[in-house]
N, C-alpha and C positions, 0 to 999 in steps of 0.2 A: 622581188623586193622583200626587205626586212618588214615582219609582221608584229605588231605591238604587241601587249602581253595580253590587251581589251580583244584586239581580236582575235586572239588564238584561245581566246578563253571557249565553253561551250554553249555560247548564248548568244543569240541570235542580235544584230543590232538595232538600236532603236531611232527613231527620227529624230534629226537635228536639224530643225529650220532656220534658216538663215535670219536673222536676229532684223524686227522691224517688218517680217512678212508675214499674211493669214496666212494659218494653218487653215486647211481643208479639212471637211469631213473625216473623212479617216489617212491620214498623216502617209504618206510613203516610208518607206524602210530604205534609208540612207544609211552609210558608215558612220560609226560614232568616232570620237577623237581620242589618241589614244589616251587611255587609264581612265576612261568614264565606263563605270559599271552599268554591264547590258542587263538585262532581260531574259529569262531563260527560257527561250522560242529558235533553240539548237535542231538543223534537221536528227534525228535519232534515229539509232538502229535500235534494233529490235532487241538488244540488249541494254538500250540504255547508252550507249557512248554514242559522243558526238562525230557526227561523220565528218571531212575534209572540208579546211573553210576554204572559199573561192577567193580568188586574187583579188586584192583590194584595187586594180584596173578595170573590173567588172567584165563585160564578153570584149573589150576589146585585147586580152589577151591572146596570142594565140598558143593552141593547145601543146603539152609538151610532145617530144618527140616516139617517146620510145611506144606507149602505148593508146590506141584511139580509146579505148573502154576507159583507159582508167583517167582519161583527160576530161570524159563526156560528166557535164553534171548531174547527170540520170542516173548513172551510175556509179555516181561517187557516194557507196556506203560500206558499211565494215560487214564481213561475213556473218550473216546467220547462227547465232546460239540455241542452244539447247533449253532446258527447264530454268524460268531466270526464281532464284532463289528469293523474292522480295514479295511480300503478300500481294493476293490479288486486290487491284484497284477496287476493283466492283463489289468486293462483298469487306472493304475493310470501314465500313459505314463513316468513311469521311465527306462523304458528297462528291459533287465535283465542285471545286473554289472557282474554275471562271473555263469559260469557254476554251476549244481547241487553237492552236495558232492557225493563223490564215491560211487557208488555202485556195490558191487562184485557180481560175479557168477560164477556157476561152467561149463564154459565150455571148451577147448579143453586147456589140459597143456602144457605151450611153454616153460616146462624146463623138464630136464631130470628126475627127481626124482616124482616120484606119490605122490599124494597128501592124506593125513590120510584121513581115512575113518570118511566121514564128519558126517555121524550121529552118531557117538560114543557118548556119554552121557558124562555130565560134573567130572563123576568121574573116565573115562577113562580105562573104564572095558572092555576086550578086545573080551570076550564071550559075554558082553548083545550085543555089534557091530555085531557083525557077527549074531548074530539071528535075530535081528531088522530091519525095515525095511529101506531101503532108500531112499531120499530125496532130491535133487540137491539145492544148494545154489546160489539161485535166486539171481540178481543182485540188487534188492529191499527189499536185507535182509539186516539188520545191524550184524546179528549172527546165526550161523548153525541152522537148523530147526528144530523142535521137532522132535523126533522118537521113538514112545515108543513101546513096543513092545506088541502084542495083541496075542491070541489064533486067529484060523480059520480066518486071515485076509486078505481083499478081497473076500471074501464069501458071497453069495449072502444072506442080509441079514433076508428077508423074508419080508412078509406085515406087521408086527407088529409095531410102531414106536416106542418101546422102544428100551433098549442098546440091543447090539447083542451077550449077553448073554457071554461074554468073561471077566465076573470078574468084568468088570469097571461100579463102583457105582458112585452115581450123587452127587458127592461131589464138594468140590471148585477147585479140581485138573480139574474137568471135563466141566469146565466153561471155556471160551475164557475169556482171562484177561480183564476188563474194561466193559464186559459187558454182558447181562443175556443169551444169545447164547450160550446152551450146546455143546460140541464139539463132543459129539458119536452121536448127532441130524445130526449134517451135514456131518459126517462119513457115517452115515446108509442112509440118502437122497441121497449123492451122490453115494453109490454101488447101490442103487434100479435104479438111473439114466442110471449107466451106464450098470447094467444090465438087463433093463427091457425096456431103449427107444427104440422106431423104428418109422421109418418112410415111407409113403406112398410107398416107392420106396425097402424099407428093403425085401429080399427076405429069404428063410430060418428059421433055429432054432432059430438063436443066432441074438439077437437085434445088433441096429444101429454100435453104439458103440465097442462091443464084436469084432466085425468080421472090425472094422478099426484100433482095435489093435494089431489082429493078422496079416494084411496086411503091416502094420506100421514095426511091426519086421520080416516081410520075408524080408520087403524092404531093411534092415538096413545089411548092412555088417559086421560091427563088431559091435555088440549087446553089448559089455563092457562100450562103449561110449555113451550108452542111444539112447534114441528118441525125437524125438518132437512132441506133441501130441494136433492139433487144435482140438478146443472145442467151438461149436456155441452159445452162450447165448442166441439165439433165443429157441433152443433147450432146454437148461436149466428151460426157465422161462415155456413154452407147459408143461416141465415135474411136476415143483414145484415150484410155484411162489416165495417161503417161502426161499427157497434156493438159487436162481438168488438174491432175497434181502439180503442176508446175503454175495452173493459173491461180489455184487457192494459196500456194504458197508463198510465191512471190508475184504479188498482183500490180505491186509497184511498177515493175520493169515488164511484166507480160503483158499488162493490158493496152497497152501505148503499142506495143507491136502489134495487138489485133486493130488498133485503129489505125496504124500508119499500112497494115497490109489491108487490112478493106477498103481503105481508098485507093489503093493501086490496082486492085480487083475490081473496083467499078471505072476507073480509066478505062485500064481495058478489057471490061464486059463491053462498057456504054460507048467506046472507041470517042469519047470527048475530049475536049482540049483542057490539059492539067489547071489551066488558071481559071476554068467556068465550074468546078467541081470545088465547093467547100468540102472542110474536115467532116468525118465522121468520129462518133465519139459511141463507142461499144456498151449497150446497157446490158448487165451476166445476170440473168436473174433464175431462180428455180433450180438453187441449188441441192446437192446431196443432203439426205437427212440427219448424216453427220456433220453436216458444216452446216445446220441451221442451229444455234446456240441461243440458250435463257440467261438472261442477264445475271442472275445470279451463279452460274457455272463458267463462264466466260473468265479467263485467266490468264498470267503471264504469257503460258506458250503461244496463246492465241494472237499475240499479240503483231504486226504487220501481215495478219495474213484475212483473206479473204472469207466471209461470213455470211448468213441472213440471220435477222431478228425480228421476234413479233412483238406490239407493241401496241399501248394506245397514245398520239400525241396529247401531251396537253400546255403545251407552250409553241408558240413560230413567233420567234424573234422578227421584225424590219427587216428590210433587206439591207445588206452591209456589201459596202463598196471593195473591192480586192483592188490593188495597183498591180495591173500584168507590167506595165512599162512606165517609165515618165522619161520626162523631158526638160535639160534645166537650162537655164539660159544666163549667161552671166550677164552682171550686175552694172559692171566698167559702162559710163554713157555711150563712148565711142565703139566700144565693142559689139554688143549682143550677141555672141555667140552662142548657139545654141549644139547640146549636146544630148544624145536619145542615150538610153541606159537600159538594158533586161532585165529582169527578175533571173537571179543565181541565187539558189539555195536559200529561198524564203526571202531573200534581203533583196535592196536595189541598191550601188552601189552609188554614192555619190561622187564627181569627180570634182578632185580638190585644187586643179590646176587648169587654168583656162589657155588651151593651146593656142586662140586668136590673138590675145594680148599678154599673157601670162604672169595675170593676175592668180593669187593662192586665196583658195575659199573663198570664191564672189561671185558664185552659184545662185541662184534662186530656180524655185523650181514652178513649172507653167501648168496648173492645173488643168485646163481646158487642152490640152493638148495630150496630154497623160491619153494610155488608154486602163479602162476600169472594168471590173467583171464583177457577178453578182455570185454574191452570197448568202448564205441564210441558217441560221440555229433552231434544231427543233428540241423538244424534250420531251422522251420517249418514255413511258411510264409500263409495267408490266400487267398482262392482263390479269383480272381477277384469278380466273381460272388456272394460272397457275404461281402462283402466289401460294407456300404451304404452309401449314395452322400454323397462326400463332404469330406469323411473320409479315412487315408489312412492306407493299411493294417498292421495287428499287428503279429506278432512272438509270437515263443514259441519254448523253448529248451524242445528237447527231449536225453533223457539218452537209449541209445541200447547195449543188451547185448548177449553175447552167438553166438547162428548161425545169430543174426537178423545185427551183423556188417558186414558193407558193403554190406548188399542188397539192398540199392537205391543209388540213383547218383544224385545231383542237377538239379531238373527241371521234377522230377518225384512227380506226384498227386499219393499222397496215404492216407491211413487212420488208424492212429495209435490208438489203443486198450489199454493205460497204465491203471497207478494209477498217480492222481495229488497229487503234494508233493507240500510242503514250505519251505525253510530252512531259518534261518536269517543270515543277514549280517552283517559284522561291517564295517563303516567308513573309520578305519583305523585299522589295523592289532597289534597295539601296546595298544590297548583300549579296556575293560573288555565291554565298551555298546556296544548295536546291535542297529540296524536300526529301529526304527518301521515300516517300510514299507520290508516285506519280499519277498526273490526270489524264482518265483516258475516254475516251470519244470515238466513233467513228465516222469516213467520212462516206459517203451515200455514193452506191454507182446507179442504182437502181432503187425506185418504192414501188410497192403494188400494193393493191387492195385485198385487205384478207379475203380468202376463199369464200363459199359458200352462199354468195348471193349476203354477204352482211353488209356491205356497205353500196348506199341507194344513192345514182348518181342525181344531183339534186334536179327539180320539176321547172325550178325557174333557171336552166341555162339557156332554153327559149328563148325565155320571159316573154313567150308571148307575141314576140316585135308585131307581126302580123294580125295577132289577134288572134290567129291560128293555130292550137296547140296541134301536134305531132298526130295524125291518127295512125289509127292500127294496118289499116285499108292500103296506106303507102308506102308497110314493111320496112320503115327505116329500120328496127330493131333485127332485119335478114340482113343486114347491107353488111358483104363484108367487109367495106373502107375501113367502115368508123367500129366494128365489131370484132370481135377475135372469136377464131372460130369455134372454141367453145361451150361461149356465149352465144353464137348463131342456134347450137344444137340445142342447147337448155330450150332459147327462147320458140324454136319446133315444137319441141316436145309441150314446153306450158301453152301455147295455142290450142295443140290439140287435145288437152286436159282441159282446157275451157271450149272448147266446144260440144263434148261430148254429152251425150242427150239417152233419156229412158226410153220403154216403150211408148210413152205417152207426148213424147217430145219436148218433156220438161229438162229443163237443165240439172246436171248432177253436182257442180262441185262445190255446190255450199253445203250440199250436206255431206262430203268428201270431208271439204276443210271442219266440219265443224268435229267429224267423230274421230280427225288425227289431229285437233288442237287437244292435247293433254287426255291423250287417251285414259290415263291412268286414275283419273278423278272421273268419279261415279255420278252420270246424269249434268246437269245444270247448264243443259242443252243450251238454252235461252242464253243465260250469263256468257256464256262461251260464241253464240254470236255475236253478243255488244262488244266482246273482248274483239273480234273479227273484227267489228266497222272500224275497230281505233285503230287495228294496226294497217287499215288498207285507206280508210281517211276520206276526207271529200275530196273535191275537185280547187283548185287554187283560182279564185278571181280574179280579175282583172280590176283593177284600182284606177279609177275616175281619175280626167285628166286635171279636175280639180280638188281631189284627194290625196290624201298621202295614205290615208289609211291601207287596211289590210283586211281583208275578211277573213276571219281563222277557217282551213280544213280541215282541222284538227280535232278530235274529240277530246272529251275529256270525261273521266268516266270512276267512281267509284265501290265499291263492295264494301258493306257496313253488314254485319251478323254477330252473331252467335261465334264462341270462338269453336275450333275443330270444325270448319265448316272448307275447308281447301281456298281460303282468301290466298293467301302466299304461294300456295302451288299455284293458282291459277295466274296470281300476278311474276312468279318464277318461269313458267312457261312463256305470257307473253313479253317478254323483256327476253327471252334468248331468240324470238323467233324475229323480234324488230331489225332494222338493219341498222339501227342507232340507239343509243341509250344506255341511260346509267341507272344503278341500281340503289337505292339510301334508305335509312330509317329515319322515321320523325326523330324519337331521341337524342339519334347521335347527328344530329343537322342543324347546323345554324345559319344564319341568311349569311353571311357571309361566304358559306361552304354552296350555298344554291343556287347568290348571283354569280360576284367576283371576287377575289383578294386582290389585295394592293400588297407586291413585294417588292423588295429591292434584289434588281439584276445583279448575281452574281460578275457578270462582266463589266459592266457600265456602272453599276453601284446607280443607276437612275429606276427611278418610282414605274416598277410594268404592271401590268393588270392581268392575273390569272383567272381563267374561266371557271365557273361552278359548275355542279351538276347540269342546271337548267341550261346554261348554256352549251356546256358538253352534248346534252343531249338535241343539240339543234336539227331539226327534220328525223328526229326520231322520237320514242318512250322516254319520259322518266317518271320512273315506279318509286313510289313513298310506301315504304310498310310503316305501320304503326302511326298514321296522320292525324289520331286523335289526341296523342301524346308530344305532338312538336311545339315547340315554344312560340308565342303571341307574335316575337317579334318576327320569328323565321317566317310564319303562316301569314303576315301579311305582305311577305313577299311576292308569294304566288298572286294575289289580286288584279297585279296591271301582268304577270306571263300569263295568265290563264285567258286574258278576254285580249289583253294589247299584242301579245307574245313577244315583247318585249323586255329589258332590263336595263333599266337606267341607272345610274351609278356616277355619285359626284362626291368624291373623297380623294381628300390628297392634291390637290390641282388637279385632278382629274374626271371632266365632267363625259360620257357618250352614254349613249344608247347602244347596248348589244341585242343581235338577237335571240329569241328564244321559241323559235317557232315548234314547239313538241307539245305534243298530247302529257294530260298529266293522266296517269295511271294509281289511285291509292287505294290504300285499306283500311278501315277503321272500325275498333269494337266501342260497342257502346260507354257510358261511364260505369254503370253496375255489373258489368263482365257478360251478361246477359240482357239480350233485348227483353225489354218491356212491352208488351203489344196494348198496353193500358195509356201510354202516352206517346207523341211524337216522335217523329225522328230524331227533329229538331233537339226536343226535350231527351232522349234516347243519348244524342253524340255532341258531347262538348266542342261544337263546333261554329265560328262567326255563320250566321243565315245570308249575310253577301256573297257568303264565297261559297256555299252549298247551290247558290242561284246560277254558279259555272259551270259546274258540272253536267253535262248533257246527258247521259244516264247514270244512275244512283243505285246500285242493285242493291235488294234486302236480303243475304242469306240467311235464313233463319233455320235454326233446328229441332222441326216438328216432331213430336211424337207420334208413329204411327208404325202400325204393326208391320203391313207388308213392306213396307217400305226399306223399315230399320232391317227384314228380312234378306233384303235383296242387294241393302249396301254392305253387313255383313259377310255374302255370300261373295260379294266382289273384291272383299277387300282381302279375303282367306284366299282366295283363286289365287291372288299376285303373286304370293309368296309359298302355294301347296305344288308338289311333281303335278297333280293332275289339273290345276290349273297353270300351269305354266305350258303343257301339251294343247291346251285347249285355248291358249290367247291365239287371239285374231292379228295379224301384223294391221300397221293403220293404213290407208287406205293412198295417204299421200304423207312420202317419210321425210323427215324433217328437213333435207336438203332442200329437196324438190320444193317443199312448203315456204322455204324461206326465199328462194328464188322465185316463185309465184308470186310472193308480197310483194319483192322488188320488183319483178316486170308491170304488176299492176299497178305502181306509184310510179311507174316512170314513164311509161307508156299507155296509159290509158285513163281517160278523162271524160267521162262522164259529164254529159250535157242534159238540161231539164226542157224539154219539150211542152207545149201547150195544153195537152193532158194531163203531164204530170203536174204541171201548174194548177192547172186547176182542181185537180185532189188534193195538194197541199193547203191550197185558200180553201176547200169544203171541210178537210180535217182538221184545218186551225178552229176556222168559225166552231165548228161540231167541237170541242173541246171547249171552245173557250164560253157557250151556254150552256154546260154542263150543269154549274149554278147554279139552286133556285134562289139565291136572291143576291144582289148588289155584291155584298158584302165577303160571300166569296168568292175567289177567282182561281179560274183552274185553269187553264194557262198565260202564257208573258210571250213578250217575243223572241226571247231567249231559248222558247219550246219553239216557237217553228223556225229559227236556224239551226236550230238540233236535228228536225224532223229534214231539213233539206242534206242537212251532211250526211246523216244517216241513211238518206234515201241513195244517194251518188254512192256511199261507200260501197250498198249493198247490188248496185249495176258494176260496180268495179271487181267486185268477188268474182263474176260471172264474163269478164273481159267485154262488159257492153259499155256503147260510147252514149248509151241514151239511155235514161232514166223514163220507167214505167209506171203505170198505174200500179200496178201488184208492188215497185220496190217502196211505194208510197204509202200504200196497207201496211206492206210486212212493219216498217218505219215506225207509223202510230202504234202497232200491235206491240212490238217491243218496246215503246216509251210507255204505253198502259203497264207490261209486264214488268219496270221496271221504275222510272220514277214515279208514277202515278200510285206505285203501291207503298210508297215509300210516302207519299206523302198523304196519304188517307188521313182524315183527323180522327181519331180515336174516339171522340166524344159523340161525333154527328155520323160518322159513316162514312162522308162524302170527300170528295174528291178537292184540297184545296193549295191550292198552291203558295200562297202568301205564305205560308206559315215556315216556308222557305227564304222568304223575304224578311218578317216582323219577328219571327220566333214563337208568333202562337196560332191557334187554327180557329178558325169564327166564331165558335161557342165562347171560346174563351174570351175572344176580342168583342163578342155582345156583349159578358156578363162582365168586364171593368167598364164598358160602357155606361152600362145602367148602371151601377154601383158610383159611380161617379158623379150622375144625376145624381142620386139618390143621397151622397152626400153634400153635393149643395144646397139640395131642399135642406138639409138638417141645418145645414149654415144660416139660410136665408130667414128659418123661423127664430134660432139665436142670436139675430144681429143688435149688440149693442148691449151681450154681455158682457161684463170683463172675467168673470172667471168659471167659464166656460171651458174644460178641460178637456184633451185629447179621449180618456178615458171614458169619458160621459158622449161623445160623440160615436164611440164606437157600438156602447151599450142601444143606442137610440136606432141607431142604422139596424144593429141585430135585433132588436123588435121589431119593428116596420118588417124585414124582411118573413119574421117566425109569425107575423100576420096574414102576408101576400103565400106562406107555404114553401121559403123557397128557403134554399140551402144558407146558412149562415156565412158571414163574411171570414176571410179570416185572416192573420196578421197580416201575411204576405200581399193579399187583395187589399184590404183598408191602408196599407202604407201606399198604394199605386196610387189609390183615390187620391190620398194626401196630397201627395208627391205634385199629382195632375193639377188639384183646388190651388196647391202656390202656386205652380207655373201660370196660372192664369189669372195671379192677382186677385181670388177672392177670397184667400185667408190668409195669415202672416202668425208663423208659428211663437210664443216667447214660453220655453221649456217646453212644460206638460200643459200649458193653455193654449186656446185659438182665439185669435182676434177676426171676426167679419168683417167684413169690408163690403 
């Protein structure tokens, strides 16, 4: 049929609803009419030009004659170019303006009706369907995948590299569109792959592969719903170099054949019946390290071809609805006919001619009947670390489809496996031009968790139900179901590193971890264990069935000194070794940047909520340097994360509660650059005393002058960087890997319980602290110190892979809160131990001596009542003789205004200027 000038343009069509009907959620993609200006959502090649548009019949066309490839809409695209001459998207700092166009897949149906059998052939034959094989509809397809049907397929096809003898000759049908890649070549490559790989560890008949598919579908409950089927490219390329370059290059048209042939591979491995075997859908992950790309090097040429990227999320869109099919039903009373339609080429075609009455445009279309797939937008931001000077990090939207929505959260490092797309843009939605600068996006075959033990799978996926967390006793953390093997080996090896014992059958590894936490800073042994409890935590409680609350595990912990004292190394070190967290300074932090932003979606233009550091760092660190320098407003943010670990937030119509469950990690120098040992802490750091009362240890580093001392850090700090100190370092005892993998198995798997004895040295060491006092008036500890003393005790049975908490981790516990906050809170004037002054802002001398002074000016009040001109000045003079009588220290402005201050509040003077009125 003759094609309009709208549809032959290169832009994809937009919905036209039949006038008088809800539009749904997200609109199907129907034909527009001709000479309405589309949308520029063209499937593209990899140059830029529009591929062939599909017959305005939609699949009920049947295909032309001459060639099967170039009728199939998989393969309807234009050959492969070269270097495309047009800046790269990614570094041409225009952003992205709005999300990638749709892309559908076939994963779980969220309507009641089944969706047609998607490999059916474009003439709709109801027998070649059900013989042929199938295929799932990848969310990176613009139309169902080929499936043709073969003799003996999935059959091992033997050593020979020609066709595998099933009929199919080496014609144009048998060619991948666009380019000289025969397609029974990478058919027969990939069945010798996955029937012939193994690897060192492979044990048995049946290669690597063989026997992870038959584990894949024992695992799968209902087998109608398919699988998912990770596939190593490391793997691929050992097997056939020939083949890994045909999948990275054209991943469009390759990777639909690894899933339509390993379904016919488990046919017949599993000798099942073709219609009890859902699709499999191929996850390629662990690719070459040349096709892992940093977002800012990533460029034209790269463009449809296969990649991994590392990344931190810090957006996931809602989940968004995909149209695989609809179904429209005309309008005519007497009629209703209904008519089902495909997904070709991104579009759904509407038909304009109702063949039961033959009525023109009296369509409507039946939502509930439709089938819908899931989709999801993430926004991929680059890690610090390689970001270079000067330059700030860049983004990339990524498109997720199928099982892979909703497996990460903002603030998780991970490393997506897609295909780089481009699509173009228009200006304005009402203009046939596109942009010359195009938007580009990938869309995800595969995410995994960066390396290294950094990212910690979270404590409450339990939650507990039992009451029962996970012990160590019942080895789930060996199982190889739910573990990859690894992960099995890591988790051997840290077992037997927390088991291992001295001569004396004391345990080793606390003082393992403490002397390879930041080997490189001299001593501050102590600091460097409280730095240990934060990153390994307490035990997560259980919340009362008439609670909502939460009891924080979390420490929260800060370093206050003398500058040149290693505060930032030590807070540098633990923020790499965490398996979450973000890094800020006070300065450059505003409570906005801590909880959330309220932006407008580039794609919806609606009001979304970006996560802040705090919440970024949710179940891990976030480190503040410079905490004495952040602004009022920022600092009274942390208040309700620090005790609630929460973040509430009501701006814009937008009222929730996020979480914010992370330990706060700061640093802070005094206000005079140097600590003062003549006054408090308090008095020492310009900091609110409510919020110094959250911190559960406070360390003082301070820098002493002393001979051997300065001798021996001198000595250490020339070794780092002399030839004969560099012959003579020690490697550490447990190297960073290992270290960081030890944190995670300890926060995931092990959970410390408080038994009867340790109970009862925590109530002995509260009490014994808290009559520390000799009088009323001060107080040495809150309760705030023994939920410290219990986190801290759990953290320090977690170091050690114990599930009970002991008398000794209850000592060590106190000994380190004496070593730590208790020193910190000494009052300078009396000696002694007081903790208020964390609370009020002064320590008990001080708070006797406006006491009495405040007597002392009411007496002066109560002998002038009923002067009138009775002046501020003469009440001061009066008070400082009384006091140069009694021998005691004179008043002085700051103290005489308190007194004031106090006498009005309490109504028994009333100031007019420089006079006092009694009362």
């Amino acid at each position: 049929p003759d094609m309009s000038e709208a549809s032959r343009s290169p832009a994809r069509s937009t919905p036209q609803a039949v006038p008088g009907t809800p539009l749904p959620a997200r609109s199907p993609r129907v034909a527009a009419e001709p000479g309405t200006p589309l949308p520029a959502r063209a499937f593209q090649s990899p140059a830029g030009r529009p591929g062939p548009i599909p017959s305005p019949q939609g699949l009920d066309a049947s295909p032309r004659p001459p060639s099967a490839a170039s009728a199939s809409p998989q393969f309807a695209r234009t050959p492969r170019s070269g270097a495309s001459p047009m800046p790269s998207p990614s570094g041409s700092g225009n952003g992205l303006l709005s999300p990638p166009p749709p892309s559908l897949h076939s994963g779980f149906e969220r309507t009641p009706r089944r969706r047609p059998q998607v490999g059916s052939p474009a003439t709709g034959s109801d027998a070649s369907s059900r013989r042929g094989p199938k295929a799932p509809h990848r969310g990176f397809l613009g139309s169902p995948p080929k499936t043709p049907h073969r003799s003996n397929a999935g059959a091992d096809p033997g050593d020979d590299d020609g066709d595998d003898g099933a009929g199919v000759g080496v014609d144009e049908g048998t060619f991948l569109y666009g380019t000289d890649i025969n397609e029974m070549d990478i058919v027969n490559a990939f069945l010798r792959f996955i029937w012939r790989f193994r690897t060192p560890e492979t044990e048995g008949d049946q290669s690597y592969y063989i026997q992870q598919l038959h584990r894949k579908w024992e695992e799968c409950m209902q087998k109608e719903k398919g699988i998912k089927f990770p596939l190593s490219g490391e793997h691929i390329h050992q097997f056939s170099p020939a083949l890994y370059g045909h999948m990275v290059n054209f991943p469009t048209e390759v990777i639909p054949i690894f899933d339509r042939e390993l379904w016919s591979v488990s046919v017949h491995e599993l000798r099942a019946e073709p219609e009890d075997l859902g699709t499999i859908q191929v996850q390629v992950h662990s690719l070459l390290e040349k096709d892992s790309k940093i977002m800012r090097s990533m460029n034209p040429t790269d463009i449809e071809r296969l990649m991994s990227l590392k990344g931190i999320v810090i957006r996931v869109s809602d989940l968004i609805p995909d149209m695989l099919s609809a179904v429209f039903r005309c309008t005519v009373e007497d009629c209703k006919h209904e008519v089902a339609a495909q997904l070709s080429h991104w579009a759904i075609e509407e038909p304009t001619r109702c063949e039961g009455c033959g009525a023109s445009h009296s369509f409507q279309i039946v939502h509930n009947d439709s089938t819908f797939a899931d989709r999801q937008m993430l926004k991929l931001q680059e890690p610090p670390e390689l970001v270079p000077d000067g330059e700030t990090p860049q983004n990339v939207a990524v498109c997720v489809f199928d099982d892979l929505v909703d497996q990460v959260r903002p603030g998780d490092r991970v490393e997506v496996t897609g295909i780089y797309r481009a699509s173009p843009v228009r200006p304005n939605q009402n203009w046939r031009q596109c942009s010359s600068v195009y938007r580009t996006y990938v869309d995800a075959i595969a995410i995994a968790a960066e390396k290294k033990g950094r990212i910690d799978t979270p404590s409450d996926e339990y939650e507990f139900a039992q009451g029962q967390p996970p012990r160590l006793a019942d080895k789930k953390d060996l199982d190889p179901e739910s573990n990859s093997e690894e992960d099995v080996k890591w988790h051997k090896l840290i077992r037997d590193l927390g088991m291992e014992r001295d001569e004396q059958g004391n345990s080793t590894i606390v003082g393992k971890l403490v002397q390879s936490f930041a080997p490189s800073i001299y001593e501050e042994d102590e600091v460097k264990k409280g730095l240990l409890c934060q990153l390994f935590s307490g035990t997560p409680k259980i919340a009362g069935a008439s609670s909502k609350g939460r009891s924080r595990p979390e420490i929260n912990t800060m370093l206050c000194g003398d500058p040149s004292t290693a505060k930032s190394q030590l807070m540098q070190y633990a923020f790499k070794l965490a398996p979450r967290g973000v890094y800020t300074s006070g300065k450059g932090s505003s409570a906005v940047g801590l909880t959330a932003s309220i932006n407008k979606d580039p794609a919806t233009g609606d009001l979304v909520l970006e996560s802040g550091a705090l919440v970024l760092s949710d179940r891990g660190i976030c480190c503040i340097d410079e905490f004495d320098k952040m602004d009022e407003s920022a600092r009274a943010i942390l208040h309700e994360a620090m005790e609630q670990q929460t973040v509430s937030v009501a701006k814009a119509g937008i009222v929730c509660s996020l979480n914010a469950r992370c330990s706060i990690l700061a640093s802070a120098n005094p206000k005079e650059s140097s600590y003062d040992p003549k006054l408090s802490i308090v008095e020492n750091i310009n900091l609110p005393k409510n919020l110094m009362s959250r911190f559960d240890l406070i360390w003082l580093m301070l820098d002493k002058r002393n001979k051997d001392t300065d001798s021996r850090l001198a000595a250490h700090l020339v070794s780092m960087y002399s030839v004969a100190g560099m012959r003579k370092r020690v490697e550490p005892a447990v190297d960073s890997e290992l270290f960081r993998r030890y944190v995670s198995f300890a926060r995931r798997w092990v959970f410390p319980e408080i038994k009867d004895e340790a109970a009862d040295a925590l109530v002995k060491g509260y009490t014994d602290l808290r009559n520390q006092g000799n009088s009323r008036e001060v107080i040495t500890a809150t309760p705030r110190i023994l939920e410290s003393l219990i986190r801290t005790s759990e953290s320090l049975a977690k170091m050690e892979l114990r599930e009970e908490v002991t008398v000794a981790d209850v000592d060590e516990a106190i000994r380190l809160l004496k070593a730590a906050t208790y020193a910190a809170a000494v009052d300078p004037e009396t000696g002694l131990i007081d903790m208020e002054q964390l609370i009020v802002g002064m320590g008990a001398a001080k708070r006797k001596r406006a006491k009495e002074l405040e007597t002392l000016f009411q007496e002066v009040l109560a002998e002038r009542e009923g002067e009138s001109n009775f002046s501020i000045d003469d009440a001061k003079r009066i008070m400082n003789e009384r006091l140069g009588e009694r021998k005691e220290q004179l008043a002085t402005e700051a103290e005489f205004n308190i007194a004031l201050r106090s006498a009005e509040q309490s109504g028994a003077v009333r100031r007019q200027g420089r006079f006092l009125e009694a009362r």
